[in-house]
PyMOL Python script that loads the backbone (N, CA, C, O; Angstrom):
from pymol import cmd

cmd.read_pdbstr("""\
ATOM      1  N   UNK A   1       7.289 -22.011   2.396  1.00  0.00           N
ATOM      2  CA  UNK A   1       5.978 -21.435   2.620  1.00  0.00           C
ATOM      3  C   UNK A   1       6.137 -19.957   2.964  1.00  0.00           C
ATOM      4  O   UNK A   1       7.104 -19.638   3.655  1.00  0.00           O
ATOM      5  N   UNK A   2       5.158 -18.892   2.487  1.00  0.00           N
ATOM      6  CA  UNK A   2       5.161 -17.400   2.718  1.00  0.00           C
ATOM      7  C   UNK A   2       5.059 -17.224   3.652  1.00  0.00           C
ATOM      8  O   UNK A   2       4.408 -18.127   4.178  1.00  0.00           O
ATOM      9  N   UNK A   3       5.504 -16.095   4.665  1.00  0.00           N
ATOM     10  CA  UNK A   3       4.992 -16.094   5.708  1.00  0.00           C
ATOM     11  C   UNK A   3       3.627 -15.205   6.256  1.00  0.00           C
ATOM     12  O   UNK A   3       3.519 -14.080   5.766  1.00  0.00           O
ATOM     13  N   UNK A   4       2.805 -15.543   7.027  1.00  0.00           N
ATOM     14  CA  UNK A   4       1.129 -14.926   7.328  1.00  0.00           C
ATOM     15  C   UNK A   4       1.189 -13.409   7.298  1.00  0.00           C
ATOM     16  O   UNK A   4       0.950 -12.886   8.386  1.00  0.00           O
ATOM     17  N   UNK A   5       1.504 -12.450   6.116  1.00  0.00           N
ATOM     18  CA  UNK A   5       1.593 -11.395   6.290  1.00  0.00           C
ATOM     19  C   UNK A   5       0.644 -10.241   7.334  1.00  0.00           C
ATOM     20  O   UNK A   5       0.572  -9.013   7.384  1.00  0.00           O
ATOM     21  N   UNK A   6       0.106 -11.189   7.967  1.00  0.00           N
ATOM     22  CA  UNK A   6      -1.359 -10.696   8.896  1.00  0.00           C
ATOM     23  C   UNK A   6      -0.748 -10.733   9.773  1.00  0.00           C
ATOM     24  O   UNK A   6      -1.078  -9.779  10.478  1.00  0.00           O
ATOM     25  N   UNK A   7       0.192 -11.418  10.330  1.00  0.00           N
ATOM     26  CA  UNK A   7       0.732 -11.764  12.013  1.00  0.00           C
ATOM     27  C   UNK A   7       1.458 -10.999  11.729  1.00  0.00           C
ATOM     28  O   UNK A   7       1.830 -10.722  12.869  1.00  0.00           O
ATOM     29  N   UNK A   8       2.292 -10.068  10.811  1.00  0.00           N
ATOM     30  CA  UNK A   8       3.353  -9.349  11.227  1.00  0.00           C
ATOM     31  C   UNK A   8       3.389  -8.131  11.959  1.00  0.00           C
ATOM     32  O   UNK A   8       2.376  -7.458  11.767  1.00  0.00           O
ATOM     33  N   UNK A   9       4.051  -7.722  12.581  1.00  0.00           N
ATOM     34  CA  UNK A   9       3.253  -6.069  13.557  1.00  0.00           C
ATOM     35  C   UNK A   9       3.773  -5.159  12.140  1.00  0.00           C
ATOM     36  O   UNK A   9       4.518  -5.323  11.174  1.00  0.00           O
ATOM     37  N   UNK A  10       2.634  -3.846  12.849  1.00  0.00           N
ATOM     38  CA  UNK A  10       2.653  -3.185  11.613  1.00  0.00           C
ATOM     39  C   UNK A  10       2.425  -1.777  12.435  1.00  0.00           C
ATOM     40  O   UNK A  10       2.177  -0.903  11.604  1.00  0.00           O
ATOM     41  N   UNK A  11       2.422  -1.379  13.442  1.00  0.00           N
ATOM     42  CA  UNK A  11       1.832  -0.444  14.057  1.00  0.00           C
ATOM     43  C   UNK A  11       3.066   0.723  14.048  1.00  0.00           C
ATOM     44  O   UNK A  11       2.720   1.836  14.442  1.00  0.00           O
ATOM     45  N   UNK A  12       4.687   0.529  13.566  1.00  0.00           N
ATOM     46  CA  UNK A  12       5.554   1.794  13.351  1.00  0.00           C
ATOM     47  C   UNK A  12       5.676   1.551  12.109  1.00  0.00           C
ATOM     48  O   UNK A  12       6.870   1.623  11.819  1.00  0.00           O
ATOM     49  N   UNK A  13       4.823   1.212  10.921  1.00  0.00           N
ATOM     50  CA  UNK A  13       4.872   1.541   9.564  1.00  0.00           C
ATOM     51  C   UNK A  13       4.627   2.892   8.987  1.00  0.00           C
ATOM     52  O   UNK A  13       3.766   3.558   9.561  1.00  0.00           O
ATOM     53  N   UNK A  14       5.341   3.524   7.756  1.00  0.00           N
ATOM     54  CA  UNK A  14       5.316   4.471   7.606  1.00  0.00           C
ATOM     55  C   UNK A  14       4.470   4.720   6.108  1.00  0.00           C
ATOM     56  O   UNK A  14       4.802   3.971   5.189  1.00  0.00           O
ATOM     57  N   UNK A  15       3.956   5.209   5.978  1.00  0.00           N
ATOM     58  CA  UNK A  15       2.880   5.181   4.807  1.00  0.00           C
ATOM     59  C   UNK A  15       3.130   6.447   4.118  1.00  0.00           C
ATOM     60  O   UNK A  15       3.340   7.480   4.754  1.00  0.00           O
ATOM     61  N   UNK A  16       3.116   6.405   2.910  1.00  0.00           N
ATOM     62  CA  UNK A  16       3.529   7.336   2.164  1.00  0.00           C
ATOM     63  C   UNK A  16       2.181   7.309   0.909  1.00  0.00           C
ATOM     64  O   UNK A  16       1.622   6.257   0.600  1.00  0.00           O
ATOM     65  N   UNK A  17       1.773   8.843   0.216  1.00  0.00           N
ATOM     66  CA  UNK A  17       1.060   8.865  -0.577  1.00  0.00           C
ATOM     67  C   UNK A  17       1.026   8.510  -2.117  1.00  0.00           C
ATOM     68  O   UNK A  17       1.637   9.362  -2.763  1.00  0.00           O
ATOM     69  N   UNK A  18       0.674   7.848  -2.627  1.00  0.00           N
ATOM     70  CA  UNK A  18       0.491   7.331  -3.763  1.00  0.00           C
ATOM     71  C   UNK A  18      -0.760   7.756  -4.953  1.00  0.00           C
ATOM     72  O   UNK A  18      -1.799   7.097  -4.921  1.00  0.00           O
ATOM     73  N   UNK A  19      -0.646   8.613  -5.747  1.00  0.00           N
ATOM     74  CA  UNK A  19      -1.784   9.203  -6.250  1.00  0.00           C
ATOM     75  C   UNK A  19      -1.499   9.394  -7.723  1.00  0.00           C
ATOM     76  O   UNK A  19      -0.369   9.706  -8.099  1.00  0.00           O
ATOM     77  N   UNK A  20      -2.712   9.173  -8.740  1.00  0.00           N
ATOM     78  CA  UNK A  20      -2.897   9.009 -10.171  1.00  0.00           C
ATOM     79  C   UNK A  20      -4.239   8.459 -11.008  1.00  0.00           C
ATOM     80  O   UNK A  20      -4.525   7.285 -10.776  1.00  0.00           O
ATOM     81  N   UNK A  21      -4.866   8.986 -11.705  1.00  0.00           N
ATOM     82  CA  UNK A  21      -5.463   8.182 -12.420  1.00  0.00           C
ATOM     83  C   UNK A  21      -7.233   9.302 -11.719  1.00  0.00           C
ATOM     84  O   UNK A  21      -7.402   9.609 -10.539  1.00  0.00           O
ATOM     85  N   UNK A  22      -8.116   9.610 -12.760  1.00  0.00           N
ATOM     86  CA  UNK A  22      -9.091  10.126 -12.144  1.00  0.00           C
ATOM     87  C   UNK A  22      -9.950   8.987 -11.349  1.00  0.00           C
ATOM     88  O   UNK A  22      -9.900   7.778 -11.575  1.00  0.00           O
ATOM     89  N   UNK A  23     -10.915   9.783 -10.162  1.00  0.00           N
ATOM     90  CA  UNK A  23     -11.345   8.632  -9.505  1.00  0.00           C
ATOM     91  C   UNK A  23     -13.188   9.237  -9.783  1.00  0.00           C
ATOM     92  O   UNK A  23     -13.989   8.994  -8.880  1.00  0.00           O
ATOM     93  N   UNK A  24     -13.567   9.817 -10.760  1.00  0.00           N
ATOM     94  CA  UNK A  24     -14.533  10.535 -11.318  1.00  0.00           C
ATOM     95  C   UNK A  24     -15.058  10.277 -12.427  1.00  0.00           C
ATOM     96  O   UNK A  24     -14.200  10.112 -13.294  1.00  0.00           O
ATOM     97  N   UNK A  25     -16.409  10.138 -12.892  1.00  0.00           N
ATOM     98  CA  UNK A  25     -16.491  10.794 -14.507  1.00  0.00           C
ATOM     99  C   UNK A  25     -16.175  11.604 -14.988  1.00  0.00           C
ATOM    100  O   UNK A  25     -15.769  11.456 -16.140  1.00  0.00           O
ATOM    101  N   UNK A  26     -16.181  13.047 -14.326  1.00  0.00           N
ATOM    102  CA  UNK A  26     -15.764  14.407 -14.747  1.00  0.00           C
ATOM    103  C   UNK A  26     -14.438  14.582 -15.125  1.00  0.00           C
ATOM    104  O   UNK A  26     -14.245  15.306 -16.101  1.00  0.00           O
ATOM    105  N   UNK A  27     -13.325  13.997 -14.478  1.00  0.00           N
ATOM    106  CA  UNK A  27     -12.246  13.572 -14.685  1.00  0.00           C
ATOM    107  C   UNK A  27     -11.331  14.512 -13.404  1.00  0.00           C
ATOM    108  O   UNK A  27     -10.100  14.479 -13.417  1.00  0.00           O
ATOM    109  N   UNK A  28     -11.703  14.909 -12.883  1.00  0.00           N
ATOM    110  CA  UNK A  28     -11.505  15.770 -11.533  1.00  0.00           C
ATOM    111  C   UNK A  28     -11.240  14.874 -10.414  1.00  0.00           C
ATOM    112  O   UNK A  28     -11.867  13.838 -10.192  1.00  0.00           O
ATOM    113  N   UNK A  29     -10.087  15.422  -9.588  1.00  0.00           N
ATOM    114  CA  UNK A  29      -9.472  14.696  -8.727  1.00  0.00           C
ATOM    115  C   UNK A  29      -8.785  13.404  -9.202  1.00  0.00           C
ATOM    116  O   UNK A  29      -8.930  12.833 -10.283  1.00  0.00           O
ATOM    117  N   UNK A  30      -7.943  13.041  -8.076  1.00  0.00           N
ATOM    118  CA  UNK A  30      -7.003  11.818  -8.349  1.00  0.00           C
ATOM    119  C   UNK A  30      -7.665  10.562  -7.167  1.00  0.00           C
ATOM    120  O   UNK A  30      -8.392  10.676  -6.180  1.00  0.00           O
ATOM    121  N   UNK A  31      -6.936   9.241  -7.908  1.00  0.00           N
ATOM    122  CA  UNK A  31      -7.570   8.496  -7.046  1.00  0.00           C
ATOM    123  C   UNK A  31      -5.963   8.558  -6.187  1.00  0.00           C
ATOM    124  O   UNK A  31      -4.944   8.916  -6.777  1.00  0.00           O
ATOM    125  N   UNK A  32      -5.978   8.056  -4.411  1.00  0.00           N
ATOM    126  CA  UNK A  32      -4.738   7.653  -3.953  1.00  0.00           C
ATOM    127  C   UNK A  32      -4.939   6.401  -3.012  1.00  0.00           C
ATOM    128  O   UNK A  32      -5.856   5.793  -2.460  1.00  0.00           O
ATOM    129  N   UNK A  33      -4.242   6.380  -3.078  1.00  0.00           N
ATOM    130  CA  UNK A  33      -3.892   5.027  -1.763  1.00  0.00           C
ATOM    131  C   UNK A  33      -2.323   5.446  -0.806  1.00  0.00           C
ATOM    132  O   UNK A  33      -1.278   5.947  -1.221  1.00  0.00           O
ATOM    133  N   UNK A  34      -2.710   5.003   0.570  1.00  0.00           N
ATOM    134  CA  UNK A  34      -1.603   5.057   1.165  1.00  0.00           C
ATOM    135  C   UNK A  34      -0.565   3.931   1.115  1.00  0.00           C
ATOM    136  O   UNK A  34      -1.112   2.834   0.997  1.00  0.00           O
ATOM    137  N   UNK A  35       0.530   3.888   1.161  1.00  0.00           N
ATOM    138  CA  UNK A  35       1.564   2.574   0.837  1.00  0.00           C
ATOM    139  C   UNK A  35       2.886   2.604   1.875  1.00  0.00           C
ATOM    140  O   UNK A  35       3.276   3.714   2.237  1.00  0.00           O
ATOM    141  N   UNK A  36       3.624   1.331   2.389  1.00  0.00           N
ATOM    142  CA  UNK A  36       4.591   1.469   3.359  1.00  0.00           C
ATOM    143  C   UNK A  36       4.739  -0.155   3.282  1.00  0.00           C
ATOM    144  O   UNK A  36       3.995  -1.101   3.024  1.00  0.00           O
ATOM    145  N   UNK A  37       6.373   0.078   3.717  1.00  0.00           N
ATOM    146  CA  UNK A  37       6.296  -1.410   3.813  1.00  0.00           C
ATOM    147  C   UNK A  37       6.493  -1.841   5.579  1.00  0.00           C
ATOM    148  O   UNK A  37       6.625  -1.214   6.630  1.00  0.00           O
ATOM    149  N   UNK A  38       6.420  -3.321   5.146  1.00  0.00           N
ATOM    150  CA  UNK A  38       5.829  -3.717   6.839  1.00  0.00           C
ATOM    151  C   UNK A  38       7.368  -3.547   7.574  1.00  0.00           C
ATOM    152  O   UNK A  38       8.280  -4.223   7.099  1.00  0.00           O
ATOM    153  N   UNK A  39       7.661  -2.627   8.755  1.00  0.00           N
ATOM    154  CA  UNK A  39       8.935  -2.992   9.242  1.00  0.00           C
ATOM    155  C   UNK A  39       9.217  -4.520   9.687  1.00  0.00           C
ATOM    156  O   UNK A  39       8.545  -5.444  10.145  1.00  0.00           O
ATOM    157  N   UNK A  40      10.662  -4.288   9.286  1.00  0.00           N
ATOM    158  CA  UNK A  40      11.739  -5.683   9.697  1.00  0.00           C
ATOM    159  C   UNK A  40      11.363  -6.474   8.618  1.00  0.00           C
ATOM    160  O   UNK A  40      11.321  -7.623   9.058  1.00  0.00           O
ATOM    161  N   UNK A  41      11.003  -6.472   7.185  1.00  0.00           N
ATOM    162  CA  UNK A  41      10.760  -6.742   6.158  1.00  0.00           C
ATOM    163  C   UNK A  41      10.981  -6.355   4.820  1.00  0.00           C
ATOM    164  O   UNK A  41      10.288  -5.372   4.556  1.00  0.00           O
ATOM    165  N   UNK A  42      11.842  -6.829   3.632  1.00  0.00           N
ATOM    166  CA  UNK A  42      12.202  -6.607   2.766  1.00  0.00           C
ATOM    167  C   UNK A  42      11.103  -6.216   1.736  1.00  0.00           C
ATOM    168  O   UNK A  42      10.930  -5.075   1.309  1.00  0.00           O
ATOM    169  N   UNK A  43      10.493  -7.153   1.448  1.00  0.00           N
ATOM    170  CA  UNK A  43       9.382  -7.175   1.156  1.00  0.00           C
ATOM    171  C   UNK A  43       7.961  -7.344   1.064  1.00  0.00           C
ATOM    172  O   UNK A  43       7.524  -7.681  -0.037  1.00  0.00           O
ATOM    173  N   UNK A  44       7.072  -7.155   2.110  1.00  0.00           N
ATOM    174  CA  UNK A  44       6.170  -6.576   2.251  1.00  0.00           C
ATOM    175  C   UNK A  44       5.931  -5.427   2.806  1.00  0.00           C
ATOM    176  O   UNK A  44       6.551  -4.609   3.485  1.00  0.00           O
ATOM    177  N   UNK A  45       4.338  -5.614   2.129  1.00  0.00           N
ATOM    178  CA  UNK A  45       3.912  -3.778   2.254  1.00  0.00           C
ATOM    179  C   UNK A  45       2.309  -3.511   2.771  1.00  0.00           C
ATOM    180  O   UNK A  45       1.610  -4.513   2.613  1.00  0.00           O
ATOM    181  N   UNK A  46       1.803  -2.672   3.193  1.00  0.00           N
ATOM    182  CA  UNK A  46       0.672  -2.103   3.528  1.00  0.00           C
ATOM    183  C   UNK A  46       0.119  -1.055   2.249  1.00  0.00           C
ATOM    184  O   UNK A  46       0.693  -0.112   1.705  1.00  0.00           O
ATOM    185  N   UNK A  47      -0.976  -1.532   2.068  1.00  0.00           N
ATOM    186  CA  UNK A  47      -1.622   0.128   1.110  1.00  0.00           C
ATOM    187  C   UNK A  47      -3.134  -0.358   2.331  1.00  0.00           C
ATOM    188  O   UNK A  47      -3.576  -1.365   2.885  1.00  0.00           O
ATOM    189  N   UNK A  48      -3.429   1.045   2.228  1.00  0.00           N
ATOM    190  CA  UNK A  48      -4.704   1.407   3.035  1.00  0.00           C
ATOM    191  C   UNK A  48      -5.271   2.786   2.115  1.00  0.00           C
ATOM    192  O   UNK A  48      -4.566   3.515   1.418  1.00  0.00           O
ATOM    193  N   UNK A  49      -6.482   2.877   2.301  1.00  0.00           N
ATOM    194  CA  UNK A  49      -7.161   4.203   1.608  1.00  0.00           C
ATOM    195  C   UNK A  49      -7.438   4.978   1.634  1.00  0.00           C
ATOM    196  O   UNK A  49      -8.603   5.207   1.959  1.00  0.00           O
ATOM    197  N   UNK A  50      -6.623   5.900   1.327  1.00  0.00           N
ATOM    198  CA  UNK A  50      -6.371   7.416   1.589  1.00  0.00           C
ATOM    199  C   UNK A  50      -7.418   8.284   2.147  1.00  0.00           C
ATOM    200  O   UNK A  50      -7.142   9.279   2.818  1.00  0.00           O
ATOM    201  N   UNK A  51      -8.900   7.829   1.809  1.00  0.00           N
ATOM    202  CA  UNK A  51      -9.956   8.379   1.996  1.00  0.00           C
ATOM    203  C   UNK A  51     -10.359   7.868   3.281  1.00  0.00           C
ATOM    204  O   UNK A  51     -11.224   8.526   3.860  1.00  0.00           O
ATOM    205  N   UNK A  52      -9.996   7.018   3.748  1.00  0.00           N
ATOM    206  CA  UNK A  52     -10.640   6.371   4.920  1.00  0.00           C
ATOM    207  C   UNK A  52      -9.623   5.328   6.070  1.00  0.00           C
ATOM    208  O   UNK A  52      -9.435   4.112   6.030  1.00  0.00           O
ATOM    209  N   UNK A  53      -9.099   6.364   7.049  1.00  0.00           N
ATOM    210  CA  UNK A  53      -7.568   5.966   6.992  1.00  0.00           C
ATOM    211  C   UNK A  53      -7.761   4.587   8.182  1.00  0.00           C
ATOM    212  O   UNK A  53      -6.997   3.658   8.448  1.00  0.00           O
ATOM    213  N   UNK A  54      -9.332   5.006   8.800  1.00  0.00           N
ATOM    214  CA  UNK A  54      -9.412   4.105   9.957  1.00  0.00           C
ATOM    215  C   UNK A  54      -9.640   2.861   9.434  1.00  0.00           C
ATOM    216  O   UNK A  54      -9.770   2.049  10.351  1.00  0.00           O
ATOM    217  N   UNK A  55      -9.781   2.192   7.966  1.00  0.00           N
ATOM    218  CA  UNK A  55      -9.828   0.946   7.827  1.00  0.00           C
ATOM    219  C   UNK A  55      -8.637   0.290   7.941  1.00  0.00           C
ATOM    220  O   UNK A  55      -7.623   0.979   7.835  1.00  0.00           O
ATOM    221  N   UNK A  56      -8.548  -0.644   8.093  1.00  0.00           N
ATOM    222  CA  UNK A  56      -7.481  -1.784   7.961  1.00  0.00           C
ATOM    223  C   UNK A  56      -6.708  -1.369   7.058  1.00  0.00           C
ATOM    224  O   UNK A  56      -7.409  -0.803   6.219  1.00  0.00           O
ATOM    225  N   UNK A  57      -5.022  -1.326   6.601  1.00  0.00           N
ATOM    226  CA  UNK A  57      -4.764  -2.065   5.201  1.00  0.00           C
ATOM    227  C   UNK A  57      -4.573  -3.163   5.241  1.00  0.00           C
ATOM    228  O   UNK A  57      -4.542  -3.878   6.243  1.00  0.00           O
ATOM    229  N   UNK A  58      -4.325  -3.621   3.486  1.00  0.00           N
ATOM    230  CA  UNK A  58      -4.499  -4.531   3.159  1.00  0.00           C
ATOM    231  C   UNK A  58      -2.534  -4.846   3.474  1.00  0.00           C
ATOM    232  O   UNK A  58      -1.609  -4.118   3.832  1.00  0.00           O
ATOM    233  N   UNK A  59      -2.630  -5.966   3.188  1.00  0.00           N
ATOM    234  CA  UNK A  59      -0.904  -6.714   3.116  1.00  0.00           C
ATOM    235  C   UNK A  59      -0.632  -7.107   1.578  1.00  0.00           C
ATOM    236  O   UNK A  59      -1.440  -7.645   0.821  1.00  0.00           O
ATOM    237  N   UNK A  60       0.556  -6.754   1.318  1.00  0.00           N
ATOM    238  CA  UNK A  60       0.978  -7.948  -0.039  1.00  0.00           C
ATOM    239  C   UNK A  60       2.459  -7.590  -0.322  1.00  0.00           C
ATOM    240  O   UNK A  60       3.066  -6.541  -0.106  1.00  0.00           O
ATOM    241  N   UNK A  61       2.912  -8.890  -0.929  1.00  0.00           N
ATOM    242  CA  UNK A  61       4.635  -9.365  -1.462  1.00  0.00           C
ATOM    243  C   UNK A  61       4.705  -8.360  -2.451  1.00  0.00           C
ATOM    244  O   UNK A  61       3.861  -7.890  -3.213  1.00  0.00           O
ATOM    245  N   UNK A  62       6.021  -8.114  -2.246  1.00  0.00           N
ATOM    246  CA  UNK A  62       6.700  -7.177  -3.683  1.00  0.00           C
ATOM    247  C   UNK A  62       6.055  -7.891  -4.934  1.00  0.00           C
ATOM    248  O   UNK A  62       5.534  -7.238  -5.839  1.00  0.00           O
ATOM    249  N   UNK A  63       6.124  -9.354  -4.933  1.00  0.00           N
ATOM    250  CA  UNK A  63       5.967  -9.437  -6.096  1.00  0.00           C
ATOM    251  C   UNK A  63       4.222  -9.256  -6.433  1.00  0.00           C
ATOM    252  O   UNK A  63       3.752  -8.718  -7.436  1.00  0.00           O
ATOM    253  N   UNK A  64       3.822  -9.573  -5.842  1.00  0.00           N
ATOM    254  CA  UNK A  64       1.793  -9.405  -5.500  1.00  0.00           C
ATOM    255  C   UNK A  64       2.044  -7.991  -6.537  1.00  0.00           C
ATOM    256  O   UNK A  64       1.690  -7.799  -7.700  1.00  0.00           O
ATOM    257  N   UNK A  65       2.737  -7.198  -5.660  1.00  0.00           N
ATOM    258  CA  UNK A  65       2.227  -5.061  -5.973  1.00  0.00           C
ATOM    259  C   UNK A  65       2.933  -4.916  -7.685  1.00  0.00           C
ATOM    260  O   UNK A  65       2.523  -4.176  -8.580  1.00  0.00           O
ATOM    261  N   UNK A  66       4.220  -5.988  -7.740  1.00  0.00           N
ATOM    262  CA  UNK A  66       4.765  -5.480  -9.005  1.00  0.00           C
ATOM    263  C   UNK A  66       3.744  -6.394 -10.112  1.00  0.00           C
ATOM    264  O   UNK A  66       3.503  -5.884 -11.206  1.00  0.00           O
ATOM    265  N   UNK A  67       3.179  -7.724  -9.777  1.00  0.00           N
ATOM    266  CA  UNK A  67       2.392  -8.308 -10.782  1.00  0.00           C
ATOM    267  C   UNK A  67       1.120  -7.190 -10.423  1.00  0.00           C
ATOM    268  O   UNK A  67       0.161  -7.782 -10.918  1.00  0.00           O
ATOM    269  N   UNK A  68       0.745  -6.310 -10.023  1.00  0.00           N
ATOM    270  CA  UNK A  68      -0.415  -5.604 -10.292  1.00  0.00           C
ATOM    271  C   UNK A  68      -0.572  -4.458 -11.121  1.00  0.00           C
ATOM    272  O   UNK A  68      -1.540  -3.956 -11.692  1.00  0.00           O
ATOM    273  N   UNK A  69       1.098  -4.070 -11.001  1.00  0.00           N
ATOM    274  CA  UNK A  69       1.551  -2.765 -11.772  1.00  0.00           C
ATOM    275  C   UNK A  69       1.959  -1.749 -11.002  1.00  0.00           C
ATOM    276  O   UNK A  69       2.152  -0.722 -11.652  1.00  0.00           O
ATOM    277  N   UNK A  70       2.247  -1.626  -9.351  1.00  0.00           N
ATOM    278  CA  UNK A  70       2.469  -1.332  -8.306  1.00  0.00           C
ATOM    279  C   UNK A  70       3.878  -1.072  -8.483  1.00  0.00           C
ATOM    280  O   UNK A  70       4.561  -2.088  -8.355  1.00  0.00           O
ATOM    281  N   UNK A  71       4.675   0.244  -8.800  1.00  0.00           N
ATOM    282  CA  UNK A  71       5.836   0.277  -8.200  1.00  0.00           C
ATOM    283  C   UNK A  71       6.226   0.620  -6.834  1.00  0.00           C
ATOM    284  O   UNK A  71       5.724   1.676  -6.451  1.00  0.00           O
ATOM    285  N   UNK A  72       6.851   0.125  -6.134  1.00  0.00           N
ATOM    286  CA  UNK A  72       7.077   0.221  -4.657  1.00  0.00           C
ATOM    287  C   UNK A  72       8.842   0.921  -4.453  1.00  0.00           C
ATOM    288  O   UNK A  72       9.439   1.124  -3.396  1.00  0.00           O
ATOM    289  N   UNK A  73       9.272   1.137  -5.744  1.00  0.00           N
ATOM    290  CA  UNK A  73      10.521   2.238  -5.758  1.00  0.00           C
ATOM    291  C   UNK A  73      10.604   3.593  -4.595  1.00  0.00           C
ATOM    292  O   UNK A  73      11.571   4.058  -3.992  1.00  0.00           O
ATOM    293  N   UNK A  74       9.329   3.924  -4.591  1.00  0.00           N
ATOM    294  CA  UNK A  74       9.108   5.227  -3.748  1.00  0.00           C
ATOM    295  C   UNK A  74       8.976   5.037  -2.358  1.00  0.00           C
ATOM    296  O   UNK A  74       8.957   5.872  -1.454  1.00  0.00           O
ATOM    297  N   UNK A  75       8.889   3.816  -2.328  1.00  0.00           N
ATOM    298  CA  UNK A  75       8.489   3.212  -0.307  1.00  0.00           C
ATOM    299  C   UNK A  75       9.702   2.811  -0.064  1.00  0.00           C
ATOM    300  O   UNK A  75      10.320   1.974  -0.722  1.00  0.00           O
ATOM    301  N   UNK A  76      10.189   3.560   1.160  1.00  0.00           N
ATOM    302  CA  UNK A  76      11.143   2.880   1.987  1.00  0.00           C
ATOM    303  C   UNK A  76      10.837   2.161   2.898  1.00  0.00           C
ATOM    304  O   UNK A  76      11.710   1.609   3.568  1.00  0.00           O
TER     305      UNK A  76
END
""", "prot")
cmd.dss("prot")
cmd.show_as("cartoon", "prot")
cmd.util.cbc("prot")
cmd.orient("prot")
């Protein structure tokens, strides 16, 4: 069984910027998300939204971010 990626502490995670793709009609500006993985963990990770840092992030498995199209190469 996975383990509750919600119970894990997350509060010395380090989040790094992630940015591509317009987030516009005009085609101006990029969309980003913030990304980090959860310490004391191989694989999981945090993305939260760049625009709005006081929400929650979200949690998910390496494999969750790589079946989305998510490379996580750049997160230590």
């Amino acid at each position: 069984m996975s383990p509750n990626l919600y119970a894990l502490p997350s509060a010395n995670a380090t989040l790094v910027r992630l940015c591509g793709g317009n987030n516009n009609e005009d085609g101006e500006g990029e969309a980003c998300m913030l990304i980090g993985r959860i310490p004391g963990t191989s694989d999981a990770y945090l993305i939260a939204d760049s625009k709005n840092p006081a929400a929650s992030p979200l949690r998910f498995t390496e494999a969750e971010l790589r079946a989305a199209g998510i490379d996580t190469t750049a997160v230590r």
